[in-house]
N, C-alpha and C positions, 0 to 999 in steps of 0.2 A: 646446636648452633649458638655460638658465642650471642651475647646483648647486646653488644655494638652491631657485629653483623644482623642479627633480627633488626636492630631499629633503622641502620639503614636501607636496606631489603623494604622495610615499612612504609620508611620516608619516600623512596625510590616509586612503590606503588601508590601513593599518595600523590605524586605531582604526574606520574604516568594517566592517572584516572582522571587527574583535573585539567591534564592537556587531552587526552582522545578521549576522554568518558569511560567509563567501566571496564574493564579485562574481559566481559562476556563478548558472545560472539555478536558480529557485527551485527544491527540492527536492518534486519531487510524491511523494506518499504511494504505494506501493504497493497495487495494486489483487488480486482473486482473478482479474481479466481478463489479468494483466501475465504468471500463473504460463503453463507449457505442462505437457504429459503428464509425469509423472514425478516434476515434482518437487513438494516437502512444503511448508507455512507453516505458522504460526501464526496464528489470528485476533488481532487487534490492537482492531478496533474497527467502529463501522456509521458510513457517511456522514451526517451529521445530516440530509440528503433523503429520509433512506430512513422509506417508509409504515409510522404505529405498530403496523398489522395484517401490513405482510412482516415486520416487523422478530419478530413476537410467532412467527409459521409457522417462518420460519427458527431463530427460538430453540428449538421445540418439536421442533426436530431435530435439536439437538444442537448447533447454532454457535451456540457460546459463546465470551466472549474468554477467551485461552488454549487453545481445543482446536486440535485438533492436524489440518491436511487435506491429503488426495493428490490432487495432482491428477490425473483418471483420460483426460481427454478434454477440451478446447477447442475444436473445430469438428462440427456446427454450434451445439450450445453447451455451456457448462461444465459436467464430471461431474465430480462431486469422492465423497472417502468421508470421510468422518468417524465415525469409531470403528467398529462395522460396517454403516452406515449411507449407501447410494451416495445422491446428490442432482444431479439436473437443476437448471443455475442458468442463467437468460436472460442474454447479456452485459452487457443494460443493470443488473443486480442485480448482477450482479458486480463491475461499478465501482464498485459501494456499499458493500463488504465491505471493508475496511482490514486488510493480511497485513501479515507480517514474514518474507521468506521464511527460510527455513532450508536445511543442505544435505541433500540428498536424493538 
């Protein structure tokens, strides 16, 4: 490859990275399905799929964005506790929960 073509190929992926971020693949959001036993998140947010009536049950128990959960168990489905409060969560709901993990 000619020096001209490399530097612009160069340049090209230089302002391509610093408009949409890096050429890997896109960054998926972290899920409550992603966590395993042990360790802690943050609620972050609900997947705009998620039913306005799970979305209202799950509020009514304490997942809120900002609290704080343990994960207690993932198979055969998710236990988490949130404040003193343990919760049975289906996988498919849990993909709909948006964490930030933390260390734990």
């Amino acid at each position: 490859m000619s020096q001209m073509r490399f530097r612009h190929r160069r340049r090209l992926h230089h302002i391509h990275t610093h408009l949409f971020g890096p050429a890997e693949s896109p960054a998926r959001a972290l899920t409550l399905a992603d966590l395993r036993p042990g360790q802690q998140a943050r609620l972050l947010s609900f997947s705009p799929e998620i039913l306005p009536e799970r979305l209202t049950q799950l509020q009514s128990y304490g997942l809120l964005p900002d609290c704080h959960i343990d994960v207690l168990q993932n198979w055969p489905v998710i236990v988490i506790q949130v404040e003193h409060t343990e919760l049975a969560v289906e996988n498919d709901l849990a993909r709909q929960i948006l964490i930030a993990d933390t260390p734990g």
